[in-house]
PDB file as gemmi writes it, atoms N, CA and C in Angstrom:
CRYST1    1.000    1.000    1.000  90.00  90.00  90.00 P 1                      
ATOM      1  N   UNK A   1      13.480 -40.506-101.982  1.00  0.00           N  
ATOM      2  CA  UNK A   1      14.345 -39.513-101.385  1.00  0.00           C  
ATOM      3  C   UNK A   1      15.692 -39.549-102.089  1.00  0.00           C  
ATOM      4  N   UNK A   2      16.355 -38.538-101.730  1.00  0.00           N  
ATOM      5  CA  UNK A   2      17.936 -38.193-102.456  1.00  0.00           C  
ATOM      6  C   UNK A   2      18.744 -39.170-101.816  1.00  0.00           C  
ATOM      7  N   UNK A   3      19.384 -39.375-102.323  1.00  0.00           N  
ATOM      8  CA  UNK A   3      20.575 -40.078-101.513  1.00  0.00           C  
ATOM      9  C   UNK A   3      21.282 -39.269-100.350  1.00  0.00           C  
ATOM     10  N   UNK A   4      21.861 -37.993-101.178  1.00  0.00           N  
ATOM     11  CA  UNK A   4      22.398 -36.987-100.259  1.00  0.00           C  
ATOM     12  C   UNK A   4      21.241 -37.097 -98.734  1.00  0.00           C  
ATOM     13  N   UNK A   5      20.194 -36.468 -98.979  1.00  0.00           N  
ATOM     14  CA  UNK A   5      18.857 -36.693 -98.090  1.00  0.00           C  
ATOM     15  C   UNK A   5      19.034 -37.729 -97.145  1.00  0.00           C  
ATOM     16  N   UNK A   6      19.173 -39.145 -97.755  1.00  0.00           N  
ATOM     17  CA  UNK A   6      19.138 -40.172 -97.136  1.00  0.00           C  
ATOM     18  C   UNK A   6      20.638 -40.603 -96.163  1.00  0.00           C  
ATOM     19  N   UNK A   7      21.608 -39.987 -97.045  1.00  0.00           N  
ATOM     20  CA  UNK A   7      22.937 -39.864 -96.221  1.00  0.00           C  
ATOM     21  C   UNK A   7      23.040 -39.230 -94.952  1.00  0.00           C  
ATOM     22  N   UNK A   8      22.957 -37.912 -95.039  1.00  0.00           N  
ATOM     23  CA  UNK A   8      22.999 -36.725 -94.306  1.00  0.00           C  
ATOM     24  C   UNK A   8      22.115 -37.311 -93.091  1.00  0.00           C  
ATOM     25  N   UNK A   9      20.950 -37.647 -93.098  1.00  0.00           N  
ATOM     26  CA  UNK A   9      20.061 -38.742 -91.850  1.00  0.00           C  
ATOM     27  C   UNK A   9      20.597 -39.344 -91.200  1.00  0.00           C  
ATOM     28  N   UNK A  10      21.137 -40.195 -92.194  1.00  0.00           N  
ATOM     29  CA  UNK A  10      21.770 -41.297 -91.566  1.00  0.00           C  
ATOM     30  C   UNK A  10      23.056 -41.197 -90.566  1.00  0.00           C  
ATOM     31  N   UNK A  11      23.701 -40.125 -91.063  1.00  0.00           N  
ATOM     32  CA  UNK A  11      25.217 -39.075 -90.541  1.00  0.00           C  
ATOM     33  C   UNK A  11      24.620 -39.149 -88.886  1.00  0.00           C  
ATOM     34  N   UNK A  12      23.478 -37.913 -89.046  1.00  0.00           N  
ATOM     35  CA  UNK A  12      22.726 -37.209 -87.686  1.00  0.00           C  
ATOM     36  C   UNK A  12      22.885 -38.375 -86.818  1.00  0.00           C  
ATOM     37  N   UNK A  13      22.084 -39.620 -87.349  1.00  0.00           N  
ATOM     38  CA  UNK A  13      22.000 -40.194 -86.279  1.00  0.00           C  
ATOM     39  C   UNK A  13      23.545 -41.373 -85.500  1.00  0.00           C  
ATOM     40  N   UNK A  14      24.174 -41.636 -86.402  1.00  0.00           N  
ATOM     41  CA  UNK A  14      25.388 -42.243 -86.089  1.00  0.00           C  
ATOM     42  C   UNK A  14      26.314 -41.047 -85.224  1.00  0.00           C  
ATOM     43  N   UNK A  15      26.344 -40.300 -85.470  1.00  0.00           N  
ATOM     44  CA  UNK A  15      27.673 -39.417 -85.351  1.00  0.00           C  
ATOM     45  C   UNK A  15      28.290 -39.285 -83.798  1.00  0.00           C  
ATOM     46  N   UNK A  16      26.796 -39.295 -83.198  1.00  0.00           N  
ATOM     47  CA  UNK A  16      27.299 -39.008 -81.384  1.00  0.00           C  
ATOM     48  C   UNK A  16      27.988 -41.023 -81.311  1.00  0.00           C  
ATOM     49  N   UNK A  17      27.767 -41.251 -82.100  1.00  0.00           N  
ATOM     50  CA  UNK A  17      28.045 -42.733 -81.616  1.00  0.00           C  
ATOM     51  C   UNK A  17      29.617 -43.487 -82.461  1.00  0.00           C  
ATOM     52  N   UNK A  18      30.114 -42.990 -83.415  1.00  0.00           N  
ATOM     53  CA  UNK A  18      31.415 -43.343 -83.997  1.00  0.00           C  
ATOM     54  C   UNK A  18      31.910 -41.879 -84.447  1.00  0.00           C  
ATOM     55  N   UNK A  19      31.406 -40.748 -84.439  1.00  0.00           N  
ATOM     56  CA  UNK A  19      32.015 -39.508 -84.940  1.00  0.00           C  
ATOM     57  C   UNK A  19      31.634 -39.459 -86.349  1.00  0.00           C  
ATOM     58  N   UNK A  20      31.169 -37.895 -86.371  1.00  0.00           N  
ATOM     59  CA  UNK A  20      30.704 -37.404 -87.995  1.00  0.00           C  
ATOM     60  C   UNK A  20      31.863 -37.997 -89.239  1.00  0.00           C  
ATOM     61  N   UNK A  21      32.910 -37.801 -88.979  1.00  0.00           N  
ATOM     62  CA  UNK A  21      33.777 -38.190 -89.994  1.00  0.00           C  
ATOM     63  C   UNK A  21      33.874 -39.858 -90.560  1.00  0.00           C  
ATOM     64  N   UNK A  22      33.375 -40.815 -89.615  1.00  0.00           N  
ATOM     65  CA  UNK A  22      33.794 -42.135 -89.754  1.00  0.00           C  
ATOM     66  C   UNK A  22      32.094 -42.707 -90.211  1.00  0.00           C  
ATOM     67  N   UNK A  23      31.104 -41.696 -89.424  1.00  0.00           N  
ATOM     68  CA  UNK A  23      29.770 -42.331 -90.073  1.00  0.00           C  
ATOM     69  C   UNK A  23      29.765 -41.450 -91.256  1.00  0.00           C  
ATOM     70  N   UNK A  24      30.088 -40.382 -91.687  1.00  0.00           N  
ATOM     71  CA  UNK A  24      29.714 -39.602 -93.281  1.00  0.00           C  
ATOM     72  C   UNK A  24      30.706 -40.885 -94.084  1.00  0.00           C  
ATOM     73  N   UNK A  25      31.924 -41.094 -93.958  1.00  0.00           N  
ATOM     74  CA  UNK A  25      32.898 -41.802 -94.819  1.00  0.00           C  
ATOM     75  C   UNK A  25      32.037 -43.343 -95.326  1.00  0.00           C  
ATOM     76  N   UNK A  26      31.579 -43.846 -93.543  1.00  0.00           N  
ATOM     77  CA  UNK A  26      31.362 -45.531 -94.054  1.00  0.00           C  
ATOM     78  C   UNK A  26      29.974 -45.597 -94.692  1.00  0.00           C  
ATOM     79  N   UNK A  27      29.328 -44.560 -94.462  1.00  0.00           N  
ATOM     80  CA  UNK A  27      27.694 -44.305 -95.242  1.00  0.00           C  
ATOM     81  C   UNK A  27      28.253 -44.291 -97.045  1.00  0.00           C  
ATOM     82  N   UNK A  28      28.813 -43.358 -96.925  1.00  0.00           N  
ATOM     83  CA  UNK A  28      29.547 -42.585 -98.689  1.00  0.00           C  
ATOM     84  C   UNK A  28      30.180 -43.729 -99.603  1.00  0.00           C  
ATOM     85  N   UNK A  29      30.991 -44.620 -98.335  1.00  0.00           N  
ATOM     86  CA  UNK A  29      31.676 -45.837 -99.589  1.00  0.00           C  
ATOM     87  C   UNK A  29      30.545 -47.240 -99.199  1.00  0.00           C  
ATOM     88  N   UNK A  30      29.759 -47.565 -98.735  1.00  0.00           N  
ATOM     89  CA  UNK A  30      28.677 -48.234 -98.920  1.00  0.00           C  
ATOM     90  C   UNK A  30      27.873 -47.950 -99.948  1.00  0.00           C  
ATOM     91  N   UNK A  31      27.691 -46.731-100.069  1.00  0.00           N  
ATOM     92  CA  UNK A  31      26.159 -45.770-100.715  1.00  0.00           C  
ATOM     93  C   UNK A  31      27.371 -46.344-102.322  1.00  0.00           C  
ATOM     94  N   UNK A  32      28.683 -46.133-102.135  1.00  0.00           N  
ATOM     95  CA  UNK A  32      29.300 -46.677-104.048  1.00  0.00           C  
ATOM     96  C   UNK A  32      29.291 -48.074-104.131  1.00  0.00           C  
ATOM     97  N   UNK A  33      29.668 -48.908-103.369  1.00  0.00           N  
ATOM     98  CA  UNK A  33      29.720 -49.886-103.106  1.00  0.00           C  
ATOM     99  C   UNK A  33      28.849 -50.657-103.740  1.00  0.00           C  
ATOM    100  N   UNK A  34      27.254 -50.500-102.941  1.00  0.00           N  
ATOM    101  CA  UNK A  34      26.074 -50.758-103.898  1.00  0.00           C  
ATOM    102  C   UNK A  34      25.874 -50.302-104.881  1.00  0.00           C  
ATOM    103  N   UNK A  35      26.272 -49.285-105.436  1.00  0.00           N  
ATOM    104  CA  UNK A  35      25.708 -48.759-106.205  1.00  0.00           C  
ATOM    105  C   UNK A  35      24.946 -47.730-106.308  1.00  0.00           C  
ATOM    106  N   UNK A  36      24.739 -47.011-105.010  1.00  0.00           N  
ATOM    107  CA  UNK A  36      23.578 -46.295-104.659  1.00  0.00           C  
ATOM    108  C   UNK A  36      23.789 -44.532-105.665  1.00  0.00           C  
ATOM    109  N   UNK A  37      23.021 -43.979-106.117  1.00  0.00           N  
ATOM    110  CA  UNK A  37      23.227 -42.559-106.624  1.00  0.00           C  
ATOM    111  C   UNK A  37      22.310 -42.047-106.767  1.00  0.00           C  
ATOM    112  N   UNK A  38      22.344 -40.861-106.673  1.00  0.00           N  
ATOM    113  CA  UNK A  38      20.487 -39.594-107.091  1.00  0.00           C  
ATOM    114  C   UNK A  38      19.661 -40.834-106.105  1.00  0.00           C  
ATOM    115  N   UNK A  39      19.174 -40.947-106.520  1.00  0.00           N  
ATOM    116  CA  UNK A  39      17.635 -41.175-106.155  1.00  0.00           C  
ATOM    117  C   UNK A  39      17.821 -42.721-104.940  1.00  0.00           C  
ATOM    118  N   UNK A  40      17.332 -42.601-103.991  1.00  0.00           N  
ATOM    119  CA  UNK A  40      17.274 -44.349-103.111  1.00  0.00           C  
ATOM    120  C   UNK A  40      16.252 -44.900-102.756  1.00  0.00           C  
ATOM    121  N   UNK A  41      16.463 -46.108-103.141  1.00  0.00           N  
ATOM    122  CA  UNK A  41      14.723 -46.749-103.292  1.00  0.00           C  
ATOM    123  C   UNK A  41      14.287 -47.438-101.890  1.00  0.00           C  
ATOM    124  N   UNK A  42      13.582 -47.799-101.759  1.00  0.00           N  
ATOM    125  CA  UNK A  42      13.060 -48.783-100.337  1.00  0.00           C  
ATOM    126  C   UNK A  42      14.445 -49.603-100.210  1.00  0.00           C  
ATOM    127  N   UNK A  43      14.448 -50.426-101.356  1.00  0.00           N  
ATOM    128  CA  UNK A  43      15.279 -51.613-101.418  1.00  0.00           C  
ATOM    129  C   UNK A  43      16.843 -51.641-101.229  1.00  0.00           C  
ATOM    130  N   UNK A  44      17.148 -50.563-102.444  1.00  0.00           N  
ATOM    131  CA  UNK A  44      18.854 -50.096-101.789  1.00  0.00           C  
ATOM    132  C   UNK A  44      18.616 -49.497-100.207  1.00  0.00           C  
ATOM    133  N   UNK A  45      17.914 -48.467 -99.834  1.00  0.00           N  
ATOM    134  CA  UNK A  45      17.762 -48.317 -98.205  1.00  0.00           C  
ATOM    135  C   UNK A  45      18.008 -49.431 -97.462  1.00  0.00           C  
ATOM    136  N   UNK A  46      17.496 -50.448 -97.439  1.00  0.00           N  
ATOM    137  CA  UNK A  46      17.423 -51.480 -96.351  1.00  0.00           C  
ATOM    138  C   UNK A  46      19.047 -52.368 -96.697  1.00  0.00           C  
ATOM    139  N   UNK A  47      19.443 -52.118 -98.051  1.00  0.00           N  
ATOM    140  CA  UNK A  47      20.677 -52.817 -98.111  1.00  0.00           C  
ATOM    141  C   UNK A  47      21.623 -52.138 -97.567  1.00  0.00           C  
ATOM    142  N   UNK A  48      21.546 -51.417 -97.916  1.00  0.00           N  
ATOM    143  CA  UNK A  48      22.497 -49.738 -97.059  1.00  0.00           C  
ATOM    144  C   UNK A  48      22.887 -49.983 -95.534  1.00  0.00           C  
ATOM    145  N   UNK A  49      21.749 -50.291 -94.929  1.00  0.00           N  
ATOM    146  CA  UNK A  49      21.120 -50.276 -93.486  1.00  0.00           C  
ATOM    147  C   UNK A  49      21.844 -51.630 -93.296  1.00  0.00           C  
ATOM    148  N   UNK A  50      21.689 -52.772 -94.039  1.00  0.00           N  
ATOM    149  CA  UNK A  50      22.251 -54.048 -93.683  1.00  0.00           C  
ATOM    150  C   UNK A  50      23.684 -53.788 -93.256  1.00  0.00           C  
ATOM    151  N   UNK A  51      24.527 -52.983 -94.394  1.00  0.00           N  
ATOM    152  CA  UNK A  51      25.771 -52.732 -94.361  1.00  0.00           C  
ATOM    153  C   UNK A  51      26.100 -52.283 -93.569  1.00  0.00           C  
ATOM    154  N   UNK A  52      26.254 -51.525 -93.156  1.00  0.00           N  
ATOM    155  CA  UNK A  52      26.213 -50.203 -92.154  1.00  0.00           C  
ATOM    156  C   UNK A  52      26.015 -50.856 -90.672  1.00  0.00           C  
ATOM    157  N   UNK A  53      24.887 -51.591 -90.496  1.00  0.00           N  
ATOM    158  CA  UNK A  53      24.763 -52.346 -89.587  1.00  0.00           C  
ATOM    159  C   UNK A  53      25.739 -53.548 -89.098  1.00  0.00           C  
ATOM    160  N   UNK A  54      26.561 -54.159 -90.186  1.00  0.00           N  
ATOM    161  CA  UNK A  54      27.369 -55.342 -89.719  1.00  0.00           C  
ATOM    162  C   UNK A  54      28.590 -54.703 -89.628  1.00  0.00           C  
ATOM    163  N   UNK A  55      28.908 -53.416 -89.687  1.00  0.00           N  
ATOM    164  CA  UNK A  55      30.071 -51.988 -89.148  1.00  0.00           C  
ATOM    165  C   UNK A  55      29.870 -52.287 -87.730  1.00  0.00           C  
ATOM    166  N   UNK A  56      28.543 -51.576 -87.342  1.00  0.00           N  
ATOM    167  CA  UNK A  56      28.494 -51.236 -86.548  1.00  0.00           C  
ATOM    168  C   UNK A  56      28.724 -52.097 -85.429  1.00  0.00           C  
ATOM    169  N   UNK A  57      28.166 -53.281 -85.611  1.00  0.00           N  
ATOM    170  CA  UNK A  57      28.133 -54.099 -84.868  1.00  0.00           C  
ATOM    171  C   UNK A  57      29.846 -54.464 -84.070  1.00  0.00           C  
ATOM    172  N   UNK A  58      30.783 -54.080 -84.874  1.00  0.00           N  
ATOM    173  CA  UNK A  58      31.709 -54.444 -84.346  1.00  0.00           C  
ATOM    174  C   UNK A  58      32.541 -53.261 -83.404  1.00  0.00           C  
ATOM    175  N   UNK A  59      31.854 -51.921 -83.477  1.00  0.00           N  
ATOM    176  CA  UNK A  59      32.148 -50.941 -83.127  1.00  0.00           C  
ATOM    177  C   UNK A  59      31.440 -50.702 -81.903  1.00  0.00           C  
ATOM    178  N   UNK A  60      30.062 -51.040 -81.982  1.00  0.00           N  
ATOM    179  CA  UNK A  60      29.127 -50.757 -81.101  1.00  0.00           C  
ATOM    180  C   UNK A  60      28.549 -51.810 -79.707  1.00  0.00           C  
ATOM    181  N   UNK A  61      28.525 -53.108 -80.736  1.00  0.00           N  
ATOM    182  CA  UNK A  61      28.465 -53.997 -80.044  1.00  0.00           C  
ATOM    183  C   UNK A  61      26.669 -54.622 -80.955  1.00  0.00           C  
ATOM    184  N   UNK A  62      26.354 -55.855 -80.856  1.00  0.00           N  
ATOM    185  CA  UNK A  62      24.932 -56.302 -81.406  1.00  0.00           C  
ATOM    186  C   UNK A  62      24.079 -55.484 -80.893  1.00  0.00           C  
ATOM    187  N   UNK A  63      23.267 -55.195 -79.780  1.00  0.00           N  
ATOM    188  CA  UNK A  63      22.645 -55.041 -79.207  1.00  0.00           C  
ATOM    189  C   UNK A  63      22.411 -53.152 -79.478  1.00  0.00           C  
ATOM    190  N   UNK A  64      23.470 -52.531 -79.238  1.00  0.00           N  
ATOM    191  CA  UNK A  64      23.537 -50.782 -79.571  1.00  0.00           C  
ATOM    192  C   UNK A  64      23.401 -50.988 -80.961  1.00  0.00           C  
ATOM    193  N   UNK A  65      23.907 -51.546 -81.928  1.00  0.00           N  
ATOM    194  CA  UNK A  65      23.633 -51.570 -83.493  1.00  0.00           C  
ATOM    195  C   UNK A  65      22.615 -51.602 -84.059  1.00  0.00           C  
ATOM    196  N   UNK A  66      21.635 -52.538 -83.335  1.00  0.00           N  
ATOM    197  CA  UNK A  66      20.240 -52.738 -83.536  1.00  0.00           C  
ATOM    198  C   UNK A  66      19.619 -51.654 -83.330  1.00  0.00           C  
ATOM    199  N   UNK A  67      19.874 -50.939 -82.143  1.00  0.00           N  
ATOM    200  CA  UNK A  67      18.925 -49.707 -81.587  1.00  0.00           C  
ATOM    201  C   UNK A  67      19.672 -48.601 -82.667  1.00  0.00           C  
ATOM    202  N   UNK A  68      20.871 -48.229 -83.232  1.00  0.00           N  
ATOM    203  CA  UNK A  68      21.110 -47.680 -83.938  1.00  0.00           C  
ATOM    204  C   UNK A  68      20.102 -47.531 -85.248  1.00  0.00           C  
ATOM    205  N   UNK A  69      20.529 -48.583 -85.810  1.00  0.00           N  
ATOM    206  CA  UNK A  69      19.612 -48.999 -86.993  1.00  0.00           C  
ATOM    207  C   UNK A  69      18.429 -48.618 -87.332  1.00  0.00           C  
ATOM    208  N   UNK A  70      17.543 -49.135 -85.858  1.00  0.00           N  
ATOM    209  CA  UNK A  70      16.116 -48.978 -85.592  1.00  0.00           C  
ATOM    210  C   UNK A  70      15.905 -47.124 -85.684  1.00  0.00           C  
ATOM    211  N   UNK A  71      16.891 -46.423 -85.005  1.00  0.00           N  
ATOM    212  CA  UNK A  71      16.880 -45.024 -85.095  1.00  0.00           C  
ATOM    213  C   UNK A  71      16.894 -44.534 -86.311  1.00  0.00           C  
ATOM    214  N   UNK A  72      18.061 -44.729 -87.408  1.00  0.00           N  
ATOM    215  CA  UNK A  72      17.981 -44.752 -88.559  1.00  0.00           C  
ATOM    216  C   UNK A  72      16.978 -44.910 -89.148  1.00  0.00           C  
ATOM    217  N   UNK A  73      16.108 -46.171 -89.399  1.00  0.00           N  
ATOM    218  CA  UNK A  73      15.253 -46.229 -90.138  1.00  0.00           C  
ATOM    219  C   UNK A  73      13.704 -45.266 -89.326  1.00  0.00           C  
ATOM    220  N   UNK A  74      13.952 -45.140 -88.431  1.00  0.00           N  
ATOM    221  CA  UNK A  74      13.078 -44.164 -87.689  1.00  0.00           C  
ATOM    222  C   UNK A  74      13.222 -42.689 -88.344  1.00  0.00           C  
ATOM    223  N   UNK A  75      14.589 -41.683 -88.544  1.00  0.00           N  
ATOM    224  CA  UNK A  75      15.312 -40.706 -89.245  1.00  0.00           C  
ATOM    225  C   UNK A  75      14.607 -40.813 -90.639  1.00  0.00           C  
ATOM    226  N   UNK A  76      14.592 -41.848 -91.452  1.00  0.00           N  
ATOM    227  CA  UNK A  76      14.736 -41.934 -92.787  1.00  0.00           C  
ATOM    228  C   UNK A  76      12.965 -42.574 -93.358  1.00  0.00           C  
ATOM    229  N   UNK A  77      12.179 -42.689 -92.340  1.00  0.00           N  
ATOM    230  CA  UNK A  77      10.597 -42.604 -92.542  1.00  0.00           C  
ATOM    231  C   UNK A  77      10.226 -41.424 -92.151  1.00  0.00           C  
ATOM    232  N   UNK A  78      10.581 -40.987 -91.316  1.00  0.00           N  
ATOM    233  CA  UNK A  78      10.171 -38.966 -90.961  1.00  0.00           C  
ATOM    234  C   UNK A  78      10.896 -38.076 -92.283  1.00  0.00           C  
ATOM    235  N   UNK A  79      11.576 -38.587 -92.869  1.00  0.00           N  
ATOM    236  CA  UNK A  79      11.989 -37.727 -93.975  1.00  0.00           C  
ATOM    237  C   UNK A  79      11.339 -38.246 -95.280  1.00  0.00           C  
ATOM    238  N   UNK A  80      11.186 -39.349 -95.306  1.00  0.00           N  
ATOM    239  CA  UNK A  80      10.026 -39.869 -96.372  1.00  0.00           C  
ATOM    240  C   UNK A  80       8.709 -39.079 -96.003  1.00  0.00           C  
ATOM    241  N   UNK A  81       8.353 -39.299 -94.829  1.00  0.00           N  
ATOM    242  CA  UNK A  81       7.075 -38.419 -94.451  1.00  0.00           C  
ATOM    243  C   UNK A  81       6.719 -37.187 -94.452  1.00  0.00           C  
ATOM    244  N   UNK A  82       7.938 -36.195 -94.582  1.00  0.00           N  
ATOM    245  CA  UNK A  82       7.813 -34.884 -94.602  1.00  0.00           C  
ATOM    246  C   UNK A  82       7.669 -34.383 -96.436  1.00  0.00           C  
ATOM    247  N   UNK A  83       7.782 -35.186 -97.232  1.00  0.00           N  
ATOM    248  CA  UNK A  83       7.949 -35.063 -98.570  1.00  0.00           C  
ATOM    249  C   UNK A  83       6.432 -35.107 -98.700  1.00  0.00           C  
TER     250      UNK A  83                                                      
END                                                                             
């Protein structure tokens, strides 16, 4: 999948939970961070997800982060699947 693809998912599902602006931003400088561009593999995905996740955690709390996450990677196999 695209990155953009894989971003934009990831947005949907954060957004009711820290606001579109703060999940598009902390997705965008993670996604450089790693390294991520064009194309995202299994492997950058789940590192992505790591990141993103130890955010959240301090925003959300352990427990909502996890179920976040779990949503995410739920978002981002239905879009693998629709390809």
């Amino acid at each position: 999948m695209t990155t953009r693809e894989a971003v934009d998912a990831m947005v949907k599902v954060m957004a009711p939970y820290i606001g579109d602006t703060m999940a598009r931003s902390a997705t965008e400088a993670n996604c450089q961070k790693l390294g991520i561009a064009g194309t995202m593999s299994r492997d950058q995905m789940e590192a992505l997800l790591a990141k993103i996740g130890g955010g959240l955690n301090i925003f959300l709390g352990r427990d909502k982060a996890v179920s976040v996450i779990a949503e995410m990677r739920g978002a981002l196999a239905a879009l693998e699947g629709s390809r």
